[in-house]
VEXDO-874813 format. One record per residue (C-alpha): x, y, z. Coordinates in steps of 0.02 Angstrom, whole numbers, padded with zeros to 5 digits, always signed. Example, Ala and Ser with C-alpha at 12.3 -4.5 7.8 and 13.67 -1.06 7.14 Angstrom:
// residues 2
+00615-00225+00390 +00684-00053+00357 
***
This chain:
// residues 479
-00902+02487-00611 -00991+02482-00449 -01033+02291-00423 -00873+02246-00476 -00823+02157-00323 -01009+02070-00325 -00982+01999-00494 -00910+01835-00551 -00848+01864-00712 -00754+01751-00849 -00571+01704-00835 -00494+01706-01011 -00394+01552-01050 -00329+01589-01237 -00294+01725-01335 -00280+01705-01531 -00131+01767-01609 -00146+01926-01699 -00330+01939-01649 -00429+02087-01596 -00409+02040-01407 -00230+02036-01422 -00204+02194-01526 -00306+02283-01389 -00191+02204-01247 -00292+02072-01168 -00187+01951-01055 -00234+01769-01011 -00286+01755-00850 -00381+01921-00824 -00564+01908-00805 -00694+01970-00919 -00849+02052-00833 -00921+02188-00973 -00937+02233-01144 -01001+02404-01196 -01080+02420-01031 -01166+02273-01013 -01122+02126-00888 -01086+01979-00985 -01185+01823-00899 -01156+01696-01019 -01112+01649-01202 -01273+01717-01257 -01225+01896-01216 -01041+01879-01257 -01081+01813-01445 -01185+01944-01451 -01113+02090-01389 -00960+02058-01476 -01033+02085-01670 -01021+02283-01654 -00839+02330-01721 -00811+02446-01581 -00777+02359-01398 -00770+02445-01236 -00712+02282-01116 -00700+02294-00905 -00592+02159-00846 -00499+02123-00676 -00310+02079-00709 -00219+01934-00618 -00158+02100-00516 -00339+02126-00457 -00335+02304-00537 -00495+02341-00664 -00441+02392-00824 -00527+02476-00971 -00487+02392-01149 -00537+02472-01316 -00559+02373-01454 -00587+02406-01638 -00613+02258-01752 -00738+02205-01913 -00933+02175-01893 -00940+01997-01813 -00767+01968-01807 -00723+01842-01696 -00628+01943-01538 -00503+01767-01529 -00527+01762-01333 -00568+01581-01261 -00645+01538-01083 -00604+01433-00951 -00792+01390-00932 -00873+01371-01140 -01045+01416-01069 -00966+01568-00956 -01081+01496-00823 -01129+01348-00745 -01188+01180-00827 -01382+01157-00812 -01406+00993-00777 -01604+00927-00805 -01726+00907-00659 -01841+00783-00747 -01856+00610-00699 -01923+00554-00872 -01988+00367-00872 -01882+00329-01030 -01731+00416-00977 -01579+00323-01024 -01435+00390-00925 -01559+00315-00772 -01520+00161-00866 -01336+00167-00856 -01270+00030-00732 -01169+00083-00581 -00974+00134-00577 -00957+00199-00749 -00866+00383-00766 -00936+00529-00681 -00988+00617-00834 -01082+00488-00889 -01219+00526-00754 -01241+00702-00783 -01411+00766-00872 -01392+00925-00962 -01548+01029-00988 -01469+01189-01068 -01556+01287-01192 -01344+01362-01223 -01305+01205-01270 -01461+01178-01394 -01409+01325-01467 -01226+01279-01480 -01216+01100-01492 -01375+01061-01550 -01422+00973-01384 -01608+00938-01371 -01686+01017-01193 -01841+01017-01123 -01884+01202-01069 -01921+01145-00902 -01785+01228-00789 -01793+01390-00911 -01846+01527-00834 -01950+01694-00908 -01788+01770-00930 -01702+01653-01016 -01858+01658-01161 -01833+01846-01150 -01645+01835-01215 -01662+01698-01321 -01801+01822-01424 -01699+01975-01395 -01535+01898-01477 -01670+01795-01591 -01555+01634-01556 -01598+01484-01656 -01613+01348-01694 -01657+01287-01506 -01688+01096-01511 -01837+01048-01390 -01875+00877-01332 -02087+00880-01342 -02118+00698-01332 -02318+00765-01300 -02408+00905-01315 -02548+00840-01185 -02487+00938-01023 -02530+00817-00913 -02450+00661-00992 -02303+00773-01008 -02307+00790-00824 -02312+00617-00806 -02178+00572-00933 -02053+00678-00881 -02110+00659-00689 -02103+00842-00665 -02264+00945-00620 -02195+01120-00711 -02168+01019-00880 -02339+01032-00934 -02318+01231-00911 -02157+01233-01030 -02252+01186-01164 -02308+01381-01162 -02130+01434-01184 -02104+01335-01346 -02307+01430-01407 -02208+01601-01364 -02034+01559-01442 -02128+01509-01602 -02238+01674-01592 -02084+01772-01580 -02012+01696-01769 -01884+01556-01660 -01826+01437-01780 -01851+01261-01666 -01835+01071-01711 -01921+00949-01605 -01912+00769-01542 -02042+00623-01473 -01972+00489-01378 -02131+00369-01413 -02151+00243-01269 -02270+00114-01311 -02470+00125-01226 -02416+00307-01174 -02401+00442-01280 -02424+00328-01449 -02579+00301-01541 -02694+00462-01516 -02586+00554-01440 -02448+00539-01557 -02586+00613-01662 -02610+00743-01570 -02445+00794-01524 -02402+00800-01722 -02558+00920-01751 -02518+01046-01627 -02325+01050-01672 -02374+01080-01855 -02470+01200-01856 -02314+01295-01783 -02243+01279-01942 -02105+01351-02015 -02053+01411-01850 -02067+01234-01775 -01963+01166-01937 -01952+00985-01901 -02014+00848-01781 -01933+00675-01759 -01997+00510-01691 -01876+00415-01593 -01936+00226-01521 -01878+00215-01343 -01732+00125-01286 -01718+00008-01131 -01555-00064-01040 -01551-00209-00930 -01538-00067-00786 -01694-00016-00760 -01731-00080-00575 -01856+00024-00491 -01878+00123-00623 -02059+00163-00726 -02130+00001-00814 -02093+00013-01024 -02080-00090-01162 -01993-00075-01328 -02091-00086-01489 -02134-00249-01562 -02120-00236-01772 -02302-00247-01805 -02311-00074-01701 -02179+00003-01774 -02260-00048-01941 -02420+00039-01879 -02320+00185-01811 -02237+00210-01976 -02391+00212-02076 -02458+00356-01943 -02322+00454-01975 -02318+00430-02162 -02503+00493-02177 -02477+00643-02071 -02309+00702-02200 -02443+00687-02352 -02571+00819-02244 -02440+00926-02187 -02356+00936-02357 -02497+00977-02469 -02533+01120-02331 -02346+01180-02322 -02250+01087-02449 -02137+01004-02309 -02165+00824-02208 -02123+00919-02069 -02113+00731-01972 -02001+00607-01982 -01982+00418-01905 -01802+00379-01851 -01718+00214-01940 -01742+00090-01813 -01944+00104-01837 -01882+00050-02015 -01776-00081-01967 -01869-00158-01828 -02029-00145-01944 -01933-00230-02106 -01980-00079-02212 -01895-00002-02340 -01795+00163-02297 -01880+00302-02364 -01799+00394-02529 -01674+00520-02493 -01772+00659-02539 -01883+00629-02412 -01794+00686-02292 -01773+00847-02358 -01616+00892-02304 -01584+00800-02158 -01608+00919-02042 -01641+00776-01905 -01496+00669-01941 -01422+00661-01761 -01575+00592-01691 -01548+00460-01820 -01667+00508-01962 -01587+00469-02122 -01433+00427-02066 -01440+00250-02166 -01505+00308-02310 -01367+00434-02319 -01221+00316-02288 -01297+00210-02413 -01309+00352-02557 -01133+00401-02506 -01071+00227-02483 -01121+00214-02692 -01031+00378-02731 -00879+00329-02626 -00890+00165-02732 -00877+00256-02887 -00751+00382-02841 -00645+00238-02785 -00667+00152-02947 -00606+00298-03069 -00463+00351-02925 -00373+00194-02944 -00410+00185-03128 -00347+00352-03159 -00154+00436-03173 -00146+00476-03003 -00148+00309-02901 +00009+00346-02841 -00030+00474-02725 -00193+00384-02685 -00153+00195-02651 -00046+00136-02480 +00150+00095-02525 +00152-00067-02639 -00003-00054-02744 +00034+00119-02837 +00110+00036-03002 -00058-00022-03032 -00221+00023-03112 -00339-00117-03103 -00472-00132-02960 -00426-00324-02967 -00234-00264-02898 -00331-00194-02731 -00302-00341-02607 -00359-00317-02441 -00415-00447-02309 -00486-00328-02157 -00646-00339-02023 -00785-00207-01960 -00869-00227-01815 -01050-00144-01792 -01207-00149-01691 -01348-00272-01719 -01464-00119-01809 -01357-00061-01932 -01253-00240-01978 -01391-00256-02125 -01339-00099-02210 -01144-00110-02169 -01139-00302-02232 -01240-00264-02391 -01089-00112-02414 -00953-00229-02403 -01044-00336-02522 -01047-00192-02652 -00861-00154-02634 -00836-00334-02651 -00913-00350-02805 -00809-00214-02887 -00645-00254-02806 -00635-00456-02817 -00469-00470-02723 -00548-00356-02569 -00589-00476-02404 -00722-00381-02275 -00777-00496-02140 -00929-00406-02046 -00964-00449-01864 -01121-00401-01775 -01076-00354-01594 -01196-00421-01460 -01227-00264-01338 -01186-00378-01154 -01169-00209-01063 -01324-00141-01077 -01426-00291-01129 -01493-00330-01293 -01621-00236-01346 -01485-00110-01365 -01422-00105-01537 -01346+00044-01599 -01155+00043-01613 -01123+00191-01536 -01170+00116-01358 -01029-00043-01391 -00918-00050-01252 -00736-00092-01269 -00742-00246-01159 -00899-00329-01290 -00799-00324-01429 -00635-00400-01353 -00750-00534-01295 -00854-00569-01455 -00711-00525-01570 -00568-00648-01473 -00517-00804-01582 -00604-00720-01725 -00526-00704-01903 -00484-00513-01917 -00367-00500-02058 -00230-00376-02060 -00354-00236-01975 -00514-00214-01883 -00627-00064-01922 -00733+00033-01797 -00865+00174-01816 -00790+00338-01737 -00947+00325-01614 -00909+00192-01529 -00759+00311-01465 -00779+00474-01323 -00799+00626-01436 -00626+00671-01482 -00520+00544-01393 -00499+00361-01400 -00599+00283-01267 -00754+00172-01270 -00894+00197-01135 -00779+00082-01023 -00627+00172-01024 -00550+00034-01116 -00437+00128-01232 -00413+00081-01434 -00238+00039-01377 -00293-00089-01231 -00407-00171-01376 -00277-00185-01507 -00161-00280-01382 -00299-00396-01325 -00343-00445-01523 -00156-00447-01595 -00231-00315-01717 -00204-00150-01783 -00381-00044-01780 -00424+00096-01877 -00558+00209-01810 -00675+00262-01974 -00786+00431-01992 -00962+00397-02006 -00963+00472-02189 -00976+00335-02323 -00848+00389-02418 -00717+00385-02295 -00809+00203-02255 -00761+00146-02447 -00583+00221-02435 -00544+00141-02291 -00581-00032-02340 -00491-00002-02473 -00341+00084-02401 -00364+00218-02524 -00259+00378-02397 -00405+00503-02335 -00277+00653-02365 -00307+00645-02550 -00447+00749-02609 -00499+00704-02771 -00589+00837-02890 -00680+00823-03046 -00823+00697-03112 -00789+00513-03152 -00804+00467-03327 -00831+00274-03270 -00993+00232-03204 -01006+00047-03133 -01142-00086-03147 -01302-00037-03043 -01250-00052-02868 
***
């Protein structure tokens, strides 16, 4: 290998046991730079080149020698081999200055990674991170189509090139909207998103911007509308407002005509508003099969009306599991000799943002109904941090909810949505840890997955490892 010197390469930090890799003698710590002759920039390659079931790797050991590996393994095997760096290159970070951008919002002194603006079309593809296309350059649309990667989430927010330019504050943005014309051309699967900022790229535009996206269809699958959001950190930054409900009334009906053209032309809505345009509006969530899948459930389309059809399920499930034979396994120690949903007695507390405290108090309302000795006290936590017009409990900081939630009658534990905690860990966006709030309250808290089964169980105190199977013969009262 002649540029082997020149090249960076990828340091391997994990081998799986009694993978390919390790069959074929790979070591931690040597350094990947080739598969079958090709240099291995990034994950895109390396996912790639390692479907054929016959390897020929180049690494550097941690002697600084290059070795040859040979490895033999199934079509699209995994090769069990981890890297230091997941991308195998470096973090793009976004060069936009977007007027509605909300880590600009964020105040001062929070944790590094809080700050940093990613803009990588790897992480669209592997996360399902929304990007821009703006930093993307001809060569990353090249291997994108060669390795046909998709889906690749795009953040449009206009299809008018110069308000795009303005929007995101970046005079190459308008440009990028060619990139998502030739990634549709070439049969890329993409999903889309509009940040709507009131008097800006509303109204016509938002017209507009659904037309052109559409007619991409089925390549450009889906297309959500998300309302802006606005902290109390926004000195010096681009004049916006949030939307008043009489707009998001008038946005909703926009949207709602444009899903009955698009699906008698291709039997899809192709565009969806987000919940809050619902809640701020006082409408009625759409029916679930509007939604048609959810495909844009992390931009927070549908995500209410699917914790409230689970929620329902989970209510049911609940019923016949502590009806049935097997409470036993099913109920905490002390209630198992039982099999009457009047011998559930729990007295317990959630805690949720403003938006979705509707929906999570009319829940506990439902499970109160069918289990008469079950307590749920539901508190609605003011977002101080960031200001008010923030709303979603996913941006609740440790420190608001030991002030609001001080003095307050908890019962014997409070409940908090898995969001308001850093992905895999314990820690709210202030570093306060779960542990730091439980001693400040006097109160044990259990952290609850966003799915509303889980939700009904753990009011309840049903245990989550049991996995019930089979159909309920009991079917409640309407719920």
């Amino acid at each position: 290998m002649s540029n082997f010197n020149s090249l960076r390469g990828h340091k391997i930090s994990s081998i799986a046991k009694n993978s390919p890799a390790e069959k074929a003698g790979f070591r931690l710590g040597e350094t990947l730079y080739s598969i079958n002759g090709t240099v291995v920039e990034d994950i895109f390659d390396y996912r790639f080149l390692v479907q054929d079931t016959r390897l020929t790797c180049v690494v550097r050991t941690p002697e600084h020698t290059e070795e040859t590996l040979h490895v033999r393994k199934e079509y699209y095997e995994d090769l069990g081999i981890e890297f230091e760096n997941a991308l195998m290159d470096c973090y793009r970070s976004c060069t936009n200055k977007c007027v509605f951008c909300f880590i600009d919002q964020n105040p001062p002194g929070m944790r590094e990674t809080l700050y940093f603006k990613d803009d990588d079309s790897r992480l669209s593809f592997l996360q399902g991170n929304y990007v821009t296309l703006t930093n993307m350059s001809d060569h990353d649309i090249d291997k994108i189509i060669k390795y046909h990667l998709s889906p690749i989430n795009v953040s449009i927010h206009t299809t008018n090139p110069e308000l795009r330019c303005k929007m995101l504050n970046n005079r190459f943005a308008g440009d990028a909207l060619k990139k998502v014309k030739r990634l549709a051309d070439a049969g890329i699967t993409m999903n889309s998103q509009i940040v709507l900022v009131p008097e800006m790229n509303d109204g016509e535009e938002l017209d507009r911007t659904i037309r052109d996206l559409s007619e991409m269809y089925p390549h450009m699958e889906s297309l959500s509308v998300v309302p802006i959001g606005i902290t109390r950190y926004r000195d010096k930054l681009y004049p916006v407002r949030t939307f008043t409900g009489e707009e998001c009334g008038r946005v909703i009906d926009q949207i709602e005509g444009w899903q009955k053209k698009i699906y008698e032309k291709h039997g899809a809505r192709f565009v969806q508003a987000s919940d809050e345009f619902y809640i701020v509006a006082g409408r009625e969530l759409p029916a679930e099969e509007n939604y048609e899948g959810y495909i844009q459930l992390d931009n927070g389309v549908g995500m209410m009306r699917m914790m409230t059809e689970e929620v329902k399920q989970g209510i049911k499930d609940s019923v016949y599991k502590i009806q049935s034979k097997g409470l036993g396994k099913l109920l905490l120690p002390g209630l198992r000799k039982y099999r009457s949903t009047a011998c559930v007695k729990r007295d317990v507390s959630l805690a949720t943002g403003k938006l979705a405290y509707p929906f999570i108090k009319k829940y506990t309302q439902w499970i109160m109904k069918e289990f008469p000795n079950v307590h749920v006290k539901v508190y609605a936590i003011r977002n101080d941090f960031f200001g008010p017009t923030i709303t979603v409990s996913g941006l609740i900081t440790g420190q608001d909810l030991k002030k609001q939630l001080t003095g307050q009658h908890l019962g014997t534990e409070l409940m908090l949505p898995v969001n308001m905690f850093r992905s895999g860990e314990e820690v709210f966006l202030d570093d306060m840890t779960r542990t730091e709030l439980e001693n400040a309250l006097q109160v044990r808290i259990n952290i609850v997955k966003s799915d509303g089964c889980d939700f009904v169980e753990a009011i309840l105190g049903i245990l989550p490892e049991h996995e019930y199977v089979g159909h309920s013969p009991y079917e409640p009262d309407e719920i």
